[in-house]
N, C-alpha and C positions, 0 to 999 in steps of 0.2 A: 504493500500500500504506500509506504513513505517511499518507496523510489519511484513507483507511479507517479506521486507527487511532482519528485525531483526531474523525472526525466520529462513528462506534459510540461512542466510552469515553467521549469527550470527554479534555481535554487532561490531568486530573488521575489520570484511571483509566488512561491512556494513561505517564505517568508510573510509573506502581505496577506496571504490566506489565511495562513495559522492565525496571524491578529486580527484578521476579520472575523475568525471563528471565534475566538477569547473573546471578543467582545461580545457573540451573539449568545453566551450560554453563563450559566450561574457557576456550572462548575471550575475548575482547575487548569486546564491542559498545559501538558506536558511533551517533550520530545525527549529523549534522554539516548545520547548518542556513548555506548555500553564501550567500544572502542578505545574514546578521545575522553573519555570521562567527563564529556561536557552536559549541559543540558540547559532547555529552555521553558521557562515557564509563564499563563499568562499572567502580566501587570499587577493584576488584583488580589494575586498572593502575596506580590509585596507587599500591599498596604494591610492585608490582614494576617501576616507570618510576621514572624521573627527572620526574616532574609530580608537583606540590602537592596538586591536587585535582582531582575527577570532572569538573566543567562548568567550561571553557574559554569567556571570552567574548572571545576576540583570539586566533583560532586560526592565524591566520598565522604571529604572533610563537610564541605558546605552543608549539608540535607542531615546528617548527623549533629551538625549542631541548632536545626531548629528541633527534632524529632524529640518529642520527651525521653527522657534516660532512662525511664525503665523498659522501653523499646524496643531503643537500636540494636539490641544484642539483634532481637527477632528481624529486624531490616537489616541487618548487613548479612546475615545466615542467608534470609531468602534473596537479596544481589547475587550474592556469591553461587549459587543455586543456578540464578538467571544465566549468569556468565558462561558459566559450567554444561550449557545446556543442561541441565536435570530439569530447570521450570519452564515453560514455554508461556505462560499466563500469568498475569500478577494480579494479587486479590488480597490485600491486605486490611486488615483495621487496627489501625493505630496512632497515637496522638502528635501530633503538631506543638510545637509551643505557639501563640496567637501575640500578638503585638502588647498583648495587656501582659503578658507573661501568665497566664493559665493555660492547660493543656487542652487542646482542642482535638475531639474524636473526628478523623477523617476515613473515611474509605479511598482506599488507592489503589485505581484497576489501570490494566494496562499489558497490550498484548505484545508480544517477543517478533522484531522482525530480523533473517537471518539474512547476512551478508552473501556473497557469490563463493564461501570457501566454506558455506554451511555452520559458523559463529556466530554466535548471537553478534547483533549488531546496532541495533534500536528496541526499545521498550519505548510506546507511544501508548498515550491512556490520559486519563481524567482522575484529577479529586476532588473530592466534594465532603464537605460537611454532614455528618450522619446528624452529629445533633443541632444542625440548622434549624431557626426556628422557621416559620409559614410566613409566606409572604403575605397571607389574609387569614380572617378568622372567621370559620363557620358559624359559630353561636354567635356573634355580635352583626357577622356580616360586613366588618369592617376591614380593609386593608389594614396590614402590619407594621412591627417598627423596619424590616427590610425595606418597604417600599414608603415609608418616612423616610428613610435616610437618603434614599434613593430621591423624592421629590427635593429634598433640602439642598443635594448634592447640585442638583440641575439648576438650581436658583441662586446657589452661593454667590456668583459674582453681582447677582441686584441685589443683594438683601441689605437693605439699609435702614428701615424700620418695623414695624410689627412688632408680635409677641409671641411667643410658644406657652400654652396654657397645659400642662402638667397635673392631670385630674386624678382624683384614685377614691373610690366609696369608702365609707367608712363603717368599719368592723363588719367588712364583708364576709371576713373568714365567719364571722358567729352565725350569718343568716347562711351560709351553705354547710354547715352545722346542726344548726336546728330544723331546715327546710329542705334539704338534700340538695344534691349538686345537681339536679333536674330544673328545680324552682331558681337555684345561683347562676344557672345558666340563662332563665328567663329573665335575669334583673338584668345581669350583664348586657343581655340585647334590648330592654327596657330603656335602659339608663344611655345606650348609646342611640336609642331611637329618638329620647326624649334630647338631647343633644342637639344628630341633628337639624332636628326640626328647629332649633334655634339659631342657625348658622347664616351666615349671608353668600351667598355664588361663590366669595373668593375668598371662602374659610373652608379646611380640610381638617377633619377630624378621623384619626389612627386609633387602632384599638394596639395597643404594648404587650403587657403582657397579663397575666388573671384579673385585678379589678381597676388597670392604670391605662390611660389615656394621654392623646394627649391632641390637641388643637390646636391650629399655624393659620394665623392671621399675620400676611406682610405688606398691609395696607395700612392700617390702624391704629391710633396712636395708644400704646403700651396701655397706662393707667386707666383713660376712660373708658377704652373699649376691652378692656378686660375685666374691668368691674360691669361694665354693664352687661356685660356676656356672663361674669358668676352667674348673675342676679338674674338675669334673663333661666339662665339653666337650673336654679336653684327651684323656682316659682314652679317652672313644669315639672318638675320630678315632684313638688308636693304636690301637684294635682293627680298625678300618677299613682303618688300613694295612698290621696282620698279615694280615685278610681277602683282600688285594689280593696277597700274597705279596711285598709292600714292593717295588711296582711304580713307587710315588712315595712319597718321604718327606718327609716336610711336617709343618709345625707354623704355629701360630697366634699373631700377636700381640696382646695387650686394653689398651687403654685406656679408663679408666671415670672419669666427669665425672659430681655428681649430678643428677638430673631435673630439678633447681630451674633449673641454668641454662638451660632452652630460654627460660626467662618472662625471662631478660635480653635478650632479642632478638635473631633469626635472625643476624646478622652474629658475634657475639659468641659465641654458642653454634657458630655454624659452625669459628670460631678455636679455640675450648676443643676442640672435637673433635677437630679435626686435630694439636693438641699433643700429646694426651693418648697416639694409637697413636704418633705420632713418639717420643714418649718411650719409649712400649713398646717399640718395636723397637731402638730407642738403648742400650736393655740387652740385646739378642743374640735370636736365636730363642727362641719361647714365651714373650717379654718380657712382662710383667703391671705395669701401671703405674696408681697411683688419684691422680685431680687435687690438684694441691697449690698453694696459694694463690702462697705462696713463691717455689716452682719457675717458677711461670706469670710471677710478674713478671720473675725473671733474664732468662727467653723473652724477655718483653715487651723490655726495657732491651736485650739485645743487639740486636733488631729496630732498636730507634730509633736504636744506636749503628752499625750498619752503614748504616741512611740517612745518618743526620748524616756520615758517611765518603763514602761516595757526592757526596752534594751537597757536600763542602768539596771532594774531588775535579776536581768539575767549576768550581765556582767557584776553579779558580787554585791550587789547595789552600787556601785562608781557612779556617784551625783546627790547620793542620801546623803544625811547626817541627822544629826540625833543632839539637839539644843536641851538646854533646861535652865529653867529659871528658879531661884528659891521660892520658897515657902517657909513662912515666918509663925512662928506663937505672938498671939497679939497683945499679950500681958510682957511678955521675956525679950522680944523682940530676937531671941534665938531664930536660927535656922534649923528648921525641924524635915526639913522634904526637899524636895524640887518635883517641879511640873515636867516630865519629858516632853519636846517638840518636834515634831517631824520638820528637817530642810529639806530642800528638792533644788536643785541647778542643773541646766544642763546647756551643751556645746549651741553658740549660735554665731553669727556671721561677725561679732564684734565679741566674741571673748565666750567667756559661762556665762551663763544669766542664770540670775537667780530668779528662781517663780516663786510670787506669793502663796503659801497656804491656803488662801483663800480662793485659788483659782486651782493650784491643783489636788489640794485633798478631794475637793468634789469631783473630779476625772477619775481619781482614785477608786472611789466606790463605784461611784456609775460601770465603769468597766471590770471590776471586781478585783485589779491588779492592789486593793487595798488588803485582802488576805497575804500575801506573802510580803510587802511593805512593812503592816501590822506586826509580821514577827519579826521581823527587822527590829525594829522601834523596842518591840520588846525583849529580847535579846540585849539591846544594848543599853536601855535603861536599868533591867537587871543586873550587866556586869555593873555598872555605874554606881547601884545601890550597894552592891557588894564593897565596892571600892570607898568609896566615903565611909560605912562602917567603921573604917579605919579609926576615922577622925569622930563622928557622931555614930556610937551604937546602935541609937534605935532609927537612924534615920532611913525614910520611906522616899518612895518615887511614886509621883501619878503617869497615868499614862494612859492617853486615853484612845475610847474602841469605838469602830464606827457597827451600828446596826446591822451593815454588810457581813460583818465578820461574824457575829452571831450566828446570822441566818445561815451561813453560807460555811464559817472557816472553821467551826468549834474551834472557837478561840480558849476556850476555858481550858482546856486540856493543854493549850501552846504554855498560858499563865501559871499553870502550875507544872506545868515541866522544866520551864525557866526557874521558878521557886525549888524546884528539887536541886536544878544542876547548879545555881550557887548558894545552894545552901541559907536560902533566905526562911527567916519568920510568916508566914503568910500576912501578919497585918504592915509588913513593911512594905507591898504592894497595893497600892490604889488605884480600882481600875474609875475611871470617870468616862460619862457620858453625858452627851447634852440630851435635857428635859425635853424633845422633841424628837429625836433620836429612840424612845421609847413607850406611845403611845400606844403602839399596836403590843398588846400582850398575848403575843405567839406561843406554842408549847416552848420554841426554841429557847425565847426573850426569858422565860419560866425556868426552863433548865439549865440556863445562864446562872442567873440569880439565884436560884437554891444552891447550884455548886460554889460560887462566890459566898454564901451565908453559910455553906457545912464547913466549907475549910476556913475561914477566919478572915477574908478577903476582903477589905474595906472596899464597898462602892458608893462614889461620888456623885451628883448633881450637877454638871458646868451648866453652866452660864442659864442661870438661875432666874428668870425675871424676862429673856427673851421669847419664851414659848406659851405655854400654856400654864402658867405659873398657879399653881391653889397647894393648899396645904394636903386635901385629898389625895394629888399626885404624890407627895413629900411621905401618907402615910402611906400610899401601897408599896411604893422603893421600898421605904425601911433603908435611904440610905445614911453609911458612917456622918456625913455632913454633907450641904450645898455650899454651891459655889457662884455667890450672887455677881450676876453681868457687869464686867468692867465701866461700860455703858450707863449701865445702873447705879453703881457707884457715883463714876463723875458728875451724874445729875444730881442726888442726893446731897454730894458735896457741894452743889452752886444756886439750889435751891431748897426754900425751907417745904413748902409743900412734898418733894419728893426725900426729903430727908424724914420727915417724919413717918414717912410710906414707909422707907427702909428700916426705920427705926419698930415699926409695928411687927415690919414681917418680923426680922430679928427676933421680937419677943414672941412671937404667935409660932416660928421654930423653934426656938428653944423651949417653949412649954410643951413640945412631943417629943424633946429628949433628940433632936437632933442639931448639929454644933454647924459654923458657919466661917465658909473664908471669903473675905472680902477680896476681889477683884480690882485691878488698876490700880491700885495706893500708891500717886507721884508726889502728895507732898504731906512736911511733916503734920502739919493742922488734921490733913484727912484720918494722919494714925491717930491722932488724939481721938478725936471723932468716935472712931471706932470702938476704944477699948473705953468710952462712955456710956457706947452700946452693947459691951462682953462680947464685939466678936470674938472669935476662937482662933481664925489665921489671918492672916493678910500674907498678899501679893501685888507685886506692882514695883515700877520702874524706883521708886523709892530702895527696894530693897537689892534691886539688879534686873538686870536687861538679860533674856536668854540667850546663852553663851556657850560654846562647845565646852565637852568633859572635864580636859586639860584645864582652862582658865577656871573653871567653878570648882574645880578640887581646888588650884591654886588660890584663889581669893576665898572663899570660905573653908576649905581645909575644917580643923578642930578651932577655927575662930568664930564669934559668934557676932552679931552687929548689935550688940549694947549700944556702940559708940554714935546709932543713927539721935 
């Protein structure tokens, strides 16, 4: 056949074919000259392989490095085969690396043509994606994201305004759950009927992938007509589901990016996308969110900052550290503790940065990368406590646990492993947790707190005054002391209305038997203050700033700050 080609067209017209045929098919095609170890491939495998360019001329080396590694052993056996005359037909399924770097399943056929000395000579054949998605969708009736990408492709050089409308039902999964996926498939073509019935001539509406959509208006200017288009779409689908006699109720989330980002390139525009409805929905059912530059980078920054977490993780922690600040007797002005602190830094284009607690303890949990952090922290505030020992016998470390761990890390058993391996007291550990942090009284939350109360484990209250504050919550804890809001504090200190507030809780605590560390204390007046109201501890810049290990052994040591 391929010398048919060659000897009719001759080699140049034979050439121009090949890419007239790569253009007119979905699949792959391929020449592969068995010989020269050359080969040619169509275009469009570049843009969706991991290869540079179309004609390979080292296709040993070349084609084994996009094929996934668990593979090639099986592709280079069955070449070697080819060569050999033993295979006369190629029929393989196996993966691709894909330009996103995930492994993509192909089927790769392709028949043996023999030279005039009876050697294999050519392998000509097709690849194609087995797990390609459809370029339309039968239950919706709508064309697919292939043939989105495909109309967006053809428009790229006009597109200079419009919008891309990014639509997805909400808690679709529960109605083909309770309704079966017969009825989920009625809505799915419902919901895209009711659509577009809202549409203008030069709006195109794609059905994605199970409950997501998505709508390309490049006429239009962004904000008004894609609000008016929610709202337009929003109205008919509740008359759909009065029609239905509110059979299912459902609503839709939008997020809208303008047109212009598809021309920043398929990976980038694929990211904007999937932001845009996550954000929609982050604001509640019927969420309506339009791209914002701003917003897109915090995204961005939290992404990099839960990697950078990730890999210091795995690298030993390389970027933790482990702060601690005193904790005072409010009568002695001794240092009786320290609070342990999580740091976090990590590499960035002007040096370390250091990131606020505030921004990444909450990544910490969200992504669960707070259990093995957690024993970090506690690991090292244990050796820490063993170490001062030295200097003050009975002194404690708080250290505090987030809900995640609970639920998720049976932390209780890390706390008292650490208490076994240096040889600590059980009450010289304090676990603390914020009053908000514990409302949902879970079996887990329960079997926390009993094993914390059987083994002698002081549990704390932080920040005392931010949450849901009543004495009710103070009795089901039963914890050792609270730990009134630094916040709460400086008010109290700057006015008399909220001083006398503090001054009540204080006493309305300590008449159920439970003791109280005051938070923030930066100046000397606020200690007076205090030990007029029997707090129990104080903390705050007054007594010391959190400081690594080294410097708070060194500065407090077996000294005590009488001298404040």
């Amino acid at each position: 056949m391929i010398d048919d080609i060659f000897t009719v067209f001759g080699e140049q017209t034979a050439e121009i074919l090949f890419e007239i045929i790569t253009e007119c098919m979905d699949d792959y095609l391929y020449i592969f000259d068995l010989q020269n170890n050359t080969m040619e491939i169509s275009q469009s495998a570049v843009d969706r392989f991991m290869i540079s360019k179309n004609a390979m001329t080292d296709v040993s080396n070349d084609i084994l490095k996009v094929v996934y590694e668990e593979d090639r052993e099986m592709l280079t056996k069955h070449l070697a085969d080819i060569r050999e005359g033993k295979e006369k037909v190629h029929n393989l399924h196996y993966r691709w690396i894909g330009k996103d770097g995930m492994p993509v399943w192909v089927n790769c056929r392709g028949i043996v043509i023999d030279g005039p000395g009876g050697n294999a000579e050519y392998l000509v054949g097709c690849l194609n994606e087995t797990g390609n998605q459809r370029r339309a969708d039968n239950v919706t009736g709508l064309l697919g994201g292939l043939e989105f990408n495909a109309y967006m492709r053809s428009q790229k050089e006009h597109i200079s305004k419009g919008f891309l409308m990014h639509i997805g039902i909400d808690d679709f999964g529960s109605i083909n759950g309770s309704m079966g996926s017969a009825y989920g498939n009625y809505i799915l073509k419902s919901v895209a009927d009711c659509m577009k019935e809202c549409l203008s001539d030069k709006q195109r509406i794609y059905h994605l992938v199970a409950d997501q959509y998505v709508i390309v208006d490049l006429e239009n200017d962004l904000r008004e007509e894609s609000e008016r288009l929610k709202e337009k779409i929003t109205d008919k689908l509740y008359k759909f589901i009065v029609s239905e006699n509110y059979e299912a109720v459902f609503s839709i989330s939008v997020g809208v990016v303008p047109a212009t980002t598809f021309c920043e390139g398929y990976e980038e525009c694929r990211k904007k996308f999937a932001f845009v409805l996550k954000q929609a929905k982050s604001r509640g059912k019927s969420g309506f969110y339009i791209f914002d530059e701003d917003d897109y980078e915090v995204f961005l920054r939290k992404g990099r900052i839960v990697a950078a977490l990730r890999k210091a993780i795995v690298n030993q922690y390389k970027g933790f550290e482990v702060y601690y600040q005193p904790i005072v007797d409010c009568r002695s002005e001794q240092v009786i503790g320290a609070e342990a602190l999580m740091r976090f830094s990590m590499p960035s284009e002007e040096g370390q940065e250091v990131i606020s607690p505030m921004e990444f303890i909450p990544l910490l949990e969200k992504s669960g990368l707070i259990i093995p952090a957690g024993r970090y922290v506690l690991d090292e505030a244990a050796k820490m406590c063993c170490e001062m020992q030295q200097y003050i016998p009975d002194f404690r470390v708080n250290i505090n646990v987030s809900y995640v761990q609970i639920m998720q890390g049976n932390v209780e058993r890390d706390i008292l492993g650490v208490i076994k391996m240096y040889g600590l007291k059980p009450e010289c550990i304090c676990i603390e947790m914020t009053e908000s942090g514990f409302m949902d009284m879970t079996p887990s939350f329960c079997k926390f707190r009993k094993t914390l109360d059987e083994n002698g484990i002081h549990f704390v209250i932080d920040d005392f005054g931010t949450g849901y504050s009543n004495l009710h919550c103070i009795r089901d804890m039963n914890p050792s002391y609270i730990k009134m809001d630094k916040d709460f504090t400086a008010k109290a200190m700057n006015s008399t209305g909220d001083y006398e507030l503090f001054k009540n809780i204080a006493s309305m605590v300590h008449s159920i038997g439970v003791r109280i560390c005051a938070e923030g204390i930066e100046e000397r007046e606020w200690c007076r203050k205090m030990k007029e109201m029997q707090v129990d501890y104080l903390q705050g810049y007054l007594f010391g700033r959190p400081c690594r290990k080294e410097q708070f052994i060194r500065e407090t040591g077996c000294c005590t700050l009488s001298n404040f």
